[in-house]
C-alpha positions as CSV (number, residue, x, y, z in Angstrom):
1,X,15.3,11.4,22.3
2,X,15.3,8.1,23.8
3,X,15.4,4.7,21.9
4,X,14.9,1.5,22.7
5,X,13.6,-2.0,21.8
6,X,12.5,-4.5,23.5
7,X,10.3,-8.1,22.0
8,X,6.4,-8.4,21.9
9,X,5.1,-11.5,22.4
10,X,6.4,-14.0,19.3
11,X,4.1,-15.4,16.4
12,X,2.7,-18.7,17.5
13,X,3.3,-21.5,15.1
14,X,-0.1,-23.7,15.0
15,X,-0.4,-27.1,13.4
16,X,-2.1,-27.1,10.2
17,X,-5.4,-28.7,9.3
18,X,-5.2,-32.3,9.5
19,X,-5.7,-33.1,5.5
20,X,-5.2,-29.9,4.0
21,X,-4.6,-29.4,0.3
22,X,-4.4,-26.4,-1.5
23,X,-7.4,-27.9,-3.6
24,X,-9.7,-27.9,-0.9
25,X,-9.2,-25.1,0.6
26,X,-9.5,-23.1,-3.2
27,X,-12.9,-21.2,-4.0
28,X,-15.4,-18.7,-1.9
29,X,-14.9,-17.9,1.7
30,X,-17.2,-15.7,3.7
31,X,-15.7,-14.6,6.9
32,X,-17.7,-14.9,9.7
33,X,-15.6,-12.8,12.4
34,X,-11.9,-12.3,13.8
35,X,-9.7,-11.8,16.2
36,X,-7.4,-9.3,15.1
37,X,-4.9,-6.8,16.0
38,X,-4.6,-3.5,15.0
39,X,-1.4,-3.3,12.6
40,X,-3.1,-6.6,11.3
41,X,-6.4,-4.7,10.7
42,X,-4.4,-2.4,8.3
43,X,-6.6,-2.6,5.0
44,X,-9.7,-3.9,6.2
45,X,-10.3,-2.2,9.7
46,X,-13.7,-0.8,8.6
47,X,-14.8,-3.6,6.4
48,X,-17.7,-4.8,5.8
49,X,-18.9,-7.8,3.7
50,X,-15.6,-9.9,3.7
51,X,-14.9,-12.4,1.4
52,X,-11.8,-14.5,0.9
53,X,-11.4,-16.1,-2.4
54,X,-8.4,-18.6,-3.3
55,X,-6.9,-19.7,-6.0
56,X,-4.4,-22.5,-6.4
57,X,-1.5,-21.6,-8.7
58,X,0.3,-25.1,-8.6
59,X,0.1,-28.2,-5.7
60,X,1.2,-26.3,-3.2
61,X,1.2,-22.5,-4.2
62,X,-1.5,-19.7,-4.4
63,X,-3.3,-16.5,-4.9
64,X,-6.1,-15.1,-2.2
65,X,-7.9,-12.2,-2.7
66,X,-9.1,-10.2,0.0
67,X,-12.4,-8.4,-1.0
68,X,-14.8,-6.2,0.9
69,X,-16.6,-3.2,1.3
70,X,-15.8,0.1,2.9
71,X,-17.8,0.6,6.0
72,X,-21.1,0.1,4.8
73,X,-22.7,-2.9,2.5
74,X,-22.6,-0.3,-0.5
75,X,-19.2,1.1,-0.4
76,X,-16.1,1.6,-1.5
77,X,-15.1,-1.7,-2.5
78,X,-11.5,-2.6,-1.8
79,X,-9.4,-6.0,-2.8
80,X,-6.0,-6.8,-1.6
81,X,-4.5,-9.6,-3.8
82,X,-2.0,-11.8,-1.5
83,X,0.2,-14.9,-2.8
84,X,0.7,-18.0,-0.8
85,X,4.0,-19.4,-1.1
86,X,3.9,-23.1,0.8
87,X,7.1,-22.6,3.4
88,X,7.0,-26.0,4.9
89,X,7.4,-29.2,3.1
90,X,6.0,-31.5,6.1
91,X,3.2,-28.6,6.8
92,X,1.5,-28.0,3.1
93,X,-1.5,-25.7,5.2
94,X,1.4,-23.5,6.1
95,X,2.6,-20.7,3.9
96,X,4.0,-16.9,3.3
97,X,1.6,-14.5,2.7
98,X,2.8,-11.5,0.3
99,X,0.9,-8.6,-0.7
100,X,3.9,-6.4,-2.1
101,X,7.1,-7.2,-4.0
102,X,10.0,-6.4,-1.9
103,X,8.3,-6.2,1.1
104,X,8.5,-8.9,3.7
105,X,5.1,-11.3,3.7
106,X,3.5,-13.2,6.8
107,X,3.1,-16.1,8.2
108,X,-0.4,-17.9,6.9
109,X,-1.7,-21.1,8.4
110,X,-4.6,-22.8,8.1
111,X,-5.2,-24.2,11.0
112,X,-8.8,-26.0,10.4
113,X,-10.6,-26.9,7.2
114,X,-14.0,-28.9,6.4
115,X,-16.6,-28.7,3.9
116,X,-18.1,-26.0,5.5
117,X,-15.5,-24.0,7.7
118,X,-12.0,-22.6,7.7
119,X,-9.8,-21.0,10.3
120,X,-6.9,-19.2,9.1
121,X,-4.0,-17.5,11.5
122,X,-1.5,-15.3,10.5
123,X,1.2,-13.0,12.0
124,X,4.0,-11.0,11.4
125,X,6.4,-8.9,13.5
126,X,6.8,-4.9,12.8
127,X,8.5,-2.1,14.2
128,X,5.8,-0.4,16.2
129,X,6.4,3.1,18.4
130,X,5.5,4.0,22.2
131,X,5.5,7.9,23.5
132,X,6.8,5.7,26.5
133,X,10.2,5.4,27.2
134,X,11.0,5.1,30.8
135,X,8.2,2.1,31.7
136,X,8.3,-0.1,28.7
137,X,6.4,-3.1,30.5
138,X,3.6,0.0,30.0
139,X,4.1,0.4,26.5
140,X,1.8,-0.4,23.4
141,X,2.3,-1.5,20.0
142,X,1.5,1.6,17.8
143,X,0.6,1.0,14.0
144,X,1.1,2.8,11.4
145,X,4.8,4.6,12.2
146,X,3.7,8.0,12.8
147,X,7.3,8.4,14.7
148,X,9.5,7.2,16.5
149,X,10.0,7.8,19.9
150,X,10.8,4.2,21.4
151,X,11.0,1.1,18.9
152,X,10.0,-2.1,18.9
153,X,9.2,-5.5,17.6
154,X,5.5,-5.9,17.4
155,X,3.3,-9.1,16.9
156,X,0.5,-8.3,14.4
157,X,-2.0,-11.7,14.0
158,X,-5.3,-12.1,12.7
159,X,-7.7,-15.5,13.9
160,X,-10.2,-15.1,10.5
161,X,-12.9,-17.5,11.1
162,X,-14.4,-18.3,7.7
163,X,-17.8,-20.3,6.2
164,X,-18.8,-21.7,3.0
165,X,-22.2,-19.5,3.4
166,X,-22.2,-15.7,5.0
167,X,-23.8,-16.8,8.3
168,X,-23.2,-19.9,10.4
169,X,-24.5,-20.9,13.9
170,X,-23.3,-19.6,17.2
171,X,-22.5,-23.0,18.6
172,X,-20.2,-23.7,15.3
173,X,-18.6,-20.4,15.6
174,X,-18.1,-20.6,19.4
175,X,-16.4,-24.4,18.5
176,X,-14.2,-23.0,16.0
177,X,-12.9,-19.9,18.4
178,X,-11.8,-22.6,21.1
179,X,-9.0,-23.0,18.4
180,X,-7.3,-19.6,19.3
181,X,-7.3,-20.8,23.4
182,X,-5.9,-24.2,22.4
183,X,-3.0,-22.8,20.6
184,X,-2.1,-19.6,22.6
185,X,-3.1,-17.7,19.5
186,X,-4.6,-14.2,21.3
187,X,-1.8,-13.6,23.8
188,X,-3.0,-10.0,23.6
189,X,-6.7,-11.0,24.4
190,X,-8.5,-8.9,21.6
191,X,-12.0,-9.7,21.9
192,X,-13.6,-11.4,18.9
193,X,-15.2,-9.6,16.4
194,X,-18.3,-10.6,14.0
195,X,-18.1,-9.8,10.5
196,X,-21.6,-8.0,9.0
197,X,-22.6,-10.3,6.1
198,X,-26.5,-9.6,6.7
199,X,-27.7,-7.2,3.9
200,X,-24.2,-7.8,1.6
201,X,-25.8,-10.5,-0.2
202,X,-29.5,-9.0,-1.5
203,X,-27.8,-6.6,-3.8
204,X,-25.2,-7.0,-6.7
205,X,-22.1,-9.3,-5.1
206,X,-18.8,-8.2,-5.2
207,X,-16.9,-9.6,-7.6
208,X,-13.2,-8.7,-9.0
């Protein structure tokens, strides 16, 4: 068995959103869509109904809660509880994003904030797997490790795209998505993909 590695493309590192605090940002996000690989997509690739609520837990640190439904508008409903550890004392919309003790985080920025939007970017590098191991400018990231026949560092992002209300306007989502050409944050060129919100809010809301 052959083994090799070789680097995916790196995290980018985005400025954050001019004015940012931690205060701000805090309360009831609905996301509107994303960009997002596959190894990024671990817990909420069949989600439905996303919201993202944060909670400060000093100036600079906090708590987000990832909350959706499984598939459908009625199911399953499933939370992942993050922390955001500010990493950056010149950058306070950048931090570490950690859903397990002991288990490396990811990179978070926020990389635009208003009254009424957010955009949010993170990434983090894996070991991922090919079943190719003579042509590696052929290969593909693999997630999760089912085994290992070639190694390598993968880039796993997500480009969230979130609203103070579950729907927003195509031109102000089309605006927001120019962020991810302006700083090179789809080098893999995943297509964008909406979030269903229509239906999610005429019945009980999720709450945790």
């Amino acid at each position: 068995m052959s083994i090799s590695a070789w680097p995916d493309e790196p995290c980018r590192i985005p400025p954050g959103a001019p004015g940012f605090s931690l205060e701000k940002y805090s309360g009831l996000w609905y996301e509107i869509g994303k960009i997002q690989t596959a190894g990024g997509a671990f817990f909420e690739k069949d989600c439905v109904c996303t919201q993202l609520r944060v909670y400060p837990a000093s100036e600079r640190d906090g708590y987000a809660a990832n909350i959706c439904r499984d598939k459908t508008i009625t199911g399953k409903l499933i939370v992942a509880n993050g922390t955001l550890t500010n990493t950056n004392n010149s950058n306070p919309a950048r931090f570490q994003e950690q859903f397990f003790p002991n288990v490396p985080g990811v990179a978070y920025n926020v990389i635009h904030l208003d009254d009424n939007y957010s955009v949010e970017y993170d990434c983090g590098q894996e070991v991922g797997i090919t079943n190719n191991t003579e042509t590696l400018s052929n290969t593909t990231c693999m997630y999760p490790l089912t085994a290992i026949l070639s190694s390598a560092l993968c880039s796993q992002y997500c480009f969230h795209v979130l609203s103070r209300k579950p729907t927003a306007p195509q031109a102000d989502i089309e605006k927001l998505l120019k962020l991810a050409i302006q700083y090179d944050l789809n080098p893999k060129n995943i297509s964008y993909k909406e979030t269903k919100q229509n239906g999610c809010w005429n019945t009980v809301k999720l709450s945790i």
